[in-house]
C-alpha positions in Angstrom: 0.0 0.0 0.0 2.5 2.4 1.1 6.6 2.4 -0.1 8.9 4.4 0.8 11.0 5.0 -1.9 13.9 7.7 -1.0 14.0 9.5 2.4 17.1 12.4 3.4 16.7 13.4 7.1 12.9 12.9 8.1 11.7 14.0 4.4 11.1 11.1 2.5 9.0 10.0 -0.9 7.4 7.2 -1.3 4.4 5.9 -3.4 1.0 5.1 -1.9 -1.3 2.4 -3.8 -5.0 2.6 -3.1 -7.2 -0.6 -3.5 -8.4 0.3 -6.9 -4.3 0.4 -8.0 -4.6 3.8 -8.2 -1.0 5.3 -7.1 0.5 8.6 -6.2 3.8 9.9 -5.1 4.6 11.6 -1.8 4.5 14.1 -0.7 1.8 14.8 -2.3 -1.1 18.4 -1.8 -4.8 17.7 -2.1 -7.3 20.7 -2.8 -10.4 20.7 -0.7 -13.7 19.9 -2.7 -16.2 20.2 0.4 -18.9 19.6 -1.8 -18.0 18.2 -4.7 -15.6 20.4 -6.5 -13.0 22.9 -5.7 -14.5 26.6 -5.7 -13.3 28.2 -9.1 -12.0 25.3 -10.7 -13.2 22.2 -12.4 -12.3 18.6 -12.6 -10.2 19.2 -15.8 -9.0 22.4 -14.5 -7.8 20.3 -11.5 -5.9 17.8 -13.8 -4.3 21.0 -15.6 -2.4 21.8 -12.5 -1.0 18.5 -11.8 -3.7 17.7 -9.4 -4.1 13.7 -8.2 -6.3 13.3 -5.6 -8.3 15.5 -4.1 -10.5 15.3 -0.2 -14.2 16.1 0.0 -16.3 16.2 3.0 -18.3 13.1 3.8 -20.9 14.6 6.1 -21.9 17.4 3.4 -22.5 15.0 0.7 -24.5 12.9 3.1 -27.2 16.0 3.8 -26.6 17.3 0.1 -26.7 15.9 -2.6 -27.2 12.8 -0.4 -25.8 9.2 -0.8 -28.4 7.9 -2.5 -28.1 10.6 -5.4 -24.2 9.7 -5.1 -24.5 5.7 -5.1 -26.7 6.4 -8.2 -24.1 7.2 -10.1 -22.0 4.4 -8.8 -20.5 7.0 -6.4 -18.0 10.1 -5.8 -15.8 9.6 -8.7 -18.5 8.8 -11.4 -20.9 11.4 -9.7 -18.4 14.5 -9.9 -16.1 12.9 -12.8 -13.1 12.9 -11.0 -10.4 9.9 -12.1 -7.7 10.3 -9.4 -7.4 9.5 -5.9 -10.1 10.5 -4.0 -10.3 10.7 0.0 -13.4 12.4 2.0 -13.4 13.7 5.8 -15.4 12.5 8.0 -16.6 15.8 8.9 -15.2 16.4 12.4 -13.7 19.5 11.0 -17.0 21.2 11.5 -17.1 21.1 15.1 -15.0 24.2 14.7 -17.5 26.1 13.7 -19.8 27.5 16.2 -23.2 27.5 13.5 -22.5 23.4 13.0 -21.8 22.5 16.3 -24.5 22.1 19.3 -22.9 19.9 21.4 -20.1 16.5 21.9 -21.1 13.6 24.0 -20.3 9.8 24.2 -22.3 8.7 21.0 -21.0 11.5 18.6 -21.1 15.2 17.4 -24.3 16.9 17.8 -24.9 19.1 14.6 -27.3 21.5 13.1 -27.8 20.3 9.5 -26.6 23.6 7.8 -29.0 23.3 5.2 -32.4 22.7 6.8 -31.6 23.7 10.8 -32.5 20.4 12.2 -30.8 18.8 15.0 -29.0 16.0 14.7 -26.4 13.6 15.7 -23.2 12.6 13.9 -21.9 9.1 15.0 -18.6 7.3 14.4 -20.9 4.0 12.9 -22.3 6.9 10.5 -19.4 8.1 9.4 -17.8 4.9 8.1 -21.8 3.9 6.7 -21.6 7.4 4.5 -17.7 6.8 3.3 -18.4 3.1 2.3 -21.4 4.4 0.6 -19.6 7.4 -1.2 -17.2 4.9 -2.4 -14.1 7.4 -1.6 -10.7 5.5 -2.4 -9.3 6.9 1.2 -11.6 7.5 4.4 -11.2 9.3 7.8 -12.2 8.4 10.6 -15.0 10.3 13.3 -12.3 12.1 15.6 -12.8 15.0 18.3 -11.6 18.3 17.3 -11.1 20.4 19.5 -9.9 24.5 19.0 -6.5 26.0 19.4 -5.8 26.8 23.5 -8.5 24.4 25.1 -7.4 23.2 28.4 -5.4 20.2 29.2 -8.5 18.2 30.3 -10.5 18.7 27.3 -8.1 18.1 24.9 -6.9 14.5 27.3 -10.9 13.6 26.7 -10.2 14.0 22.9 -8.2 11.9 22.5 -9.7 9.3 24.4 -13.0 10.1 23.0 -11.3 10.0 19.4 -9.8 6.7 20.4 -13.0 5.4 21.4 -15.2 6.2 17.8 -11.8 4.9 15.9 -12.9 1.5 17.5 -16.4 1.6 16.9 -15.9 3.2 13.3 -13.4 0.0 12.5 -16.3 -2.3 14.0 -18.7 -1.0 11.4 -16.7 0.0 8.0 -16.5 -3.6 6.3 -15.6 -1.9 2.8 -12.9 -3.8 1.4 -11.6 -1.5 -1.3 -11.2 1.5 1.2 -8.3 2.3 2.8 -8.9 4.1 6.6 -7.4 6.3 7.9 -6.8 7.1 12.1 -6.8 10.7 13.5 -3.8 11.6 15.9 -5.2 14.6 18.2 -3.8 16.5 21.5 -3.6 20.3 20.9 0.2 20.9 21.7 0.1 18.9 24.6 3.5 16.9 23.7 2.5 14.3 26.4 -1.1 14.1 25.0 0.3 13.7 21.3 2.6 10.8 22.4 -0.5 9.1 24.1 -2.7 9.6 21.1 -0.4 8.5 18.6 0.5 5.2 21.0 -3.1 4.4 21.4 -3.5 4.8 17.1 -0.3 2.6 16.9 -2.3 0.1 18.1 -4.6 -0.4 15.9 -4.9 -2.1 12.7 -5.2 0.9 10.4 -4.1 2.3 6.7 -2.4 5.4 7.5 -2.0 8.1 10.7 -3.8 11.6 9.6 -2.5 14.5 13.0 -5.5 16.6 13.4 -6.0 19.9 15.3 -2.9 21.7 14.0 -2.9 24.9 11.7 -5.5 26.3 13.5 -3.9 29.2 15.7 -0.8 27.3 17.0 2.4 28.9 16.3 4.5 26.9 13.4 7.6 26.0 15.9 4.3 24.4 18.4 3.6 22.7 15.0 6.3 21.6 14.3 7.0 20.2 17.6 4.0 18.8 17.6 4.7 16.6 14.6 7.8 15.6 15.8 6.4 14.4 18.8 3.4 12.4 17.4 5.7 10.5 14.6 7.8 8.7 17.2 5.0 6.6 18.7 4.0 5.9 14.8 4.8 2.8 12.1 7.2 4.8 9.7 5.9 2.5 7.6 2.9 4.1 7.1 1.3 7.1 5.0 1.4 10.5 7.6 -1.2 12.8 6.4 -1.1 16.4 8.0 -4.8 17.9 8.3 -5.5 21.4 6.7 -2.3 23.1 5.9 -1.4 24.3 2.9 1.0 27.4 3.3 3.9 26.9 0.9 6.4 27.4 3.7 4.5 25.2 6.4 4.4 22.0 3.6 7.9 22.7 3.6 9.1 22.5 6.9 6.4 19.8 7.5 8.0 17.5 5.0 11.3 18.0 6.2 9.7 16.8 9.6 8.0 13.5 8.2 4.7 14.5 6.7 3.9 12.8 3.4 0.5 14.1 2.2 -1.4 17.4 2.9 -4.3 19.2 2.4 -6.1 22.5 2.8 -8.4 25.3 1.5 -5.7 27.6 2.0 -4.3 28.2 -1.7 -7.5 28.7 -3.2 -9.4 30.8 -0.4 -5.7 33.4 -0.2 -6.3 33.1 -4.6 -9.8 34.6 -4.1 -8.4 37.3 -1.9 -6.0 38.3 -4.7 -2.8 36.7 -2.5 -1.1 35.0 -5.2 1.7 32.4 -4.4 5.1 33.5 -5.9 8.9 32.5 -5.8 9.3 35.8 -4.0 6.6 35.0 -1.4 3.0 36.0 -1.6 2.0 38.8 -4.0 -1.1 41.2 -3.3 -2.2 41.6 -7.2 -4.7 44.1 -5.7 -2.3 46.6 -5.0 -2.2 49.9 -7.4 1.3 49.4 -8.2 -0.1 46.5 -10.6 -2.4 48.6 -12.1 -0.6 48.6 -15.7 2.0 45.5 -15.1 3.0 43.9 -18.1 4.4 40.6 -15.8 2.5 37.9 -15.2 1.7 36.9 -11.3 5.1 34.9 -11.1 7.9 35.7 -13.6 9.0 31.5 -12.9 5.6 30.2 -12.9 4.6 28.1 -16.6 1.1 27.8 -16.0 -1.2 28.4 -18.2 -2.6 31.9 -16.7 1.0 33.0 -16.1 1.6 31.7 -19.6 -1.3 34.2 -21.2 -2.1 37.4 -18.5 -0.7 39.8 -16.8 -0.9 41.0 -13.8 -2.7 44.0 -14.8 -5.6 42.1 -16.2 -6.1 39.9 -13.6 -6.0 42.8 -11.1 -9.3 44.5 -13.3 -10.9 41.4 -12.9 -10.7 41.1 -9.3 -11.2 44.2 -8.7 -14.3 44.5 -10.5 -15.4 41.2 -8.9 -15.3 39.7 -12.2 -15.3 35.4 -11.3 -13.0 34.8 -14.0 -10.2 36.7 -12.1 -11.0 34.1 -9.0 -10.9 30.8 -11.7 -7.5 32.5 -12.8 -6.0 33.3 -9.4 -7.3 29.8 -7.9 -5.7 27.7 -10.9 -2.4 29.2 -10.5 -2.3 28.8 -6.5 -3.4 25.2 -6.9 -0.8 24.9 -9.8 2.0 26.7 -7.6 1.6 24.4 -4.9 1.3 20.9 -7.1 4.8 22.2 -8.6 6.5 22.4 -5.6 5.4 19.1 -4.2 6.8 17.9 -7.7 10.0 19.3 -7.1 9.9 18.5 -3.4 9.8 14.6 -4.5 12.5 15.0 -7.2 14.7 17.0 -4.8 14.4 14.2 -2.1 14.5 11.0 -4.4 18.0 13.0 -5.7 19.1 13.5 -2.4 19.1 17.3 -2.4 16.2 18.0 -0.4 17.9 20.3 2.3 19.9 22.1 -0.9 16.1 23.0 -2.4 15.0 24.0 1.1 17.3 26.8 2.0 17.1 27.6 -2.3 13.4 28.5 -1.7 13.5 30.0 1.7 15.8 32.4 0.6 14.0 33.1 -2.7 10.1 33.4 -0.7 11.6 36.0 1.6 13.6 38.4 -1.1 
């Protein structure tokens, strides 16, 4: 399921197989499709940037469209025409926000259903139901999120909590062809991320996913935090860092171990007119664009790089034109699939710290 191929330091690359012999090479980035699709961008669009496999979010789909408009179609990838790798959250994520969550008790995650305002109740047995059904090549399994600076109790009942629906997810999810993935959690508690990552390590799993980070923590408590909850893992086996997607924190996370990624980060900053450069991040908004000749990134060969300039694309952002926000998003997305390209080459050749201190020193000119 999971080699690893060439590793320098804690970075490595490897290659990852999912049941349907589908393979991709880590590290590897994975756009957010919440719903189905990437805002801006379509499935080809997607495969124009490099793109592989992507993560939706398995409670969403379950309220809207519903799963069995998805099984229908013989599920996600037929339903949204997506060919690659495909994983799906289990939703957990949304107990971060305050007009999802009601409340967190011993069965599950009480929710408001965001689309009808009914109560209702979000179980570890229903999560692995609604990712068999969605047919996702990759699932993730029910775990208790908890916000940035929660006190030490709460985030000791998370894990334990978490470690308690991983069991009773595993007892339901009977889908062959899936792989599962556990979810490591413990704020930056180090002691709390050892324990979480021990109980995980126990279990008869696919791959270790650490949750609960890139969400207010300082990138040195990240950091740490990684290290810490890698030790008590199989380095055999896929590590999947949840929700980050800053070019400089996939860096530094590689270097510390982490093999796949994903976040809404690229394309949300793309719609704000941040635009991800070899200098660092560029505010196309800014008058000084006004009449630029350049494209967004002088190195970039994408295709909107390829054809526009920076003036352009500023007049269509700020005229709230949408085809400014397709343009901005594809190059982001395409920016970040790049460098996990060269990431991989730069590790398989052994040069992986040479290309770090290369683009750290390029992103802050």
């Amino acid at each position: 399921m999971f080699t690893i191929d060439a590793q320098q330091g804690q970075a490595r690359t490897g290659t990852l197989t999912v049941k349907s012999g589908k393979t991709i090479t880590t590290p590897f980035f994975m756009p957010v499709c919440t719903k189905g699709t990437v805002k801006m961008l379509t499935s080809k669009d997607l495969l124009a940037t490099s793109t592989q496999a992507i993560i939706s979010n398995a409670f969403i789909l379950s309220i809207r469209p519903g799963l069995d408009v998805i099984k229908k179609f013989g599920g996600i990838h037929e339903f949204i025409d997506w060919p690659g790798i495909s994983f799906t959250d289990s939703g957990g994520f949304q107990m971060l926000q305050p007009n999802f969550l009601l409340g967190v008790g011993k069965r599950g995650i009480h929710f408001r259903n965001p689309f009808d305002k009914n109560k209702m109740v979000f179980t570890p047995e229903a999560c692995a139901v609604i990712q068999e059904a969605i047919g996702s090549d990759v699932a993730m399994i029910l775990d208790d999120v908890v916000h940035y600076g929660q006190e030490y109790d709460r985030m000791a009942l998370a894990i334990m909590r978490t470690q308690a629906w991983t069991k009773r997810f595993l007892i339901t999810h009977t889908r062959e062809k899936q792989l599962v993935f556990g979810i490591n959690q413990g704020g930056t508690f180090a002691d709390l991320r050892r324990k979480s990552s021990q109980l995980l390590a126990e279990l008869d799993i696919d791959g270790y996913a650490i949750g609960g980070l890139g969400i207010g923590e300082s990138r040195e408590q990240m950091l740490d935090m990684i290290d810490v909850s890698i030790e008590e893992l199989d380095p055999k086996k896929p590590r999947y860092l949840m929700g980050v997607g800053s070019p400089l924190d996939i860096i530094e996370s590689v270097a510390h171990g982490i093999d796949i990624f994903d976040s809404r980060f690229p394309t949300m900053n793309a719609r704000h007119g941040r635009i991800f450069t070899r200098k660092g991040f560029l505010d196309i908004k800014k008058a000084k664009h006004r009449d630029s000749e350049l494209p967004l990134d002088e190195n970039c060969t994408c295709r909107v790089c390829a054809t526009y300039s920076r003036a352009f694309i500023r007049h269509l952002l700020t005229t709230d034109e949408r085809t400014g926000h397709q343009y901005t998003s594809f190059h982001n997305v395409f920016f970040i699939q790049q460098l996990m390209t060269e990431l991989q080459q730069a590790i398989a050749q052994g040069q992986f710290d040479e290309y770090r201190q290369q683009f750290l020193v390029e992103w802050h000119q």
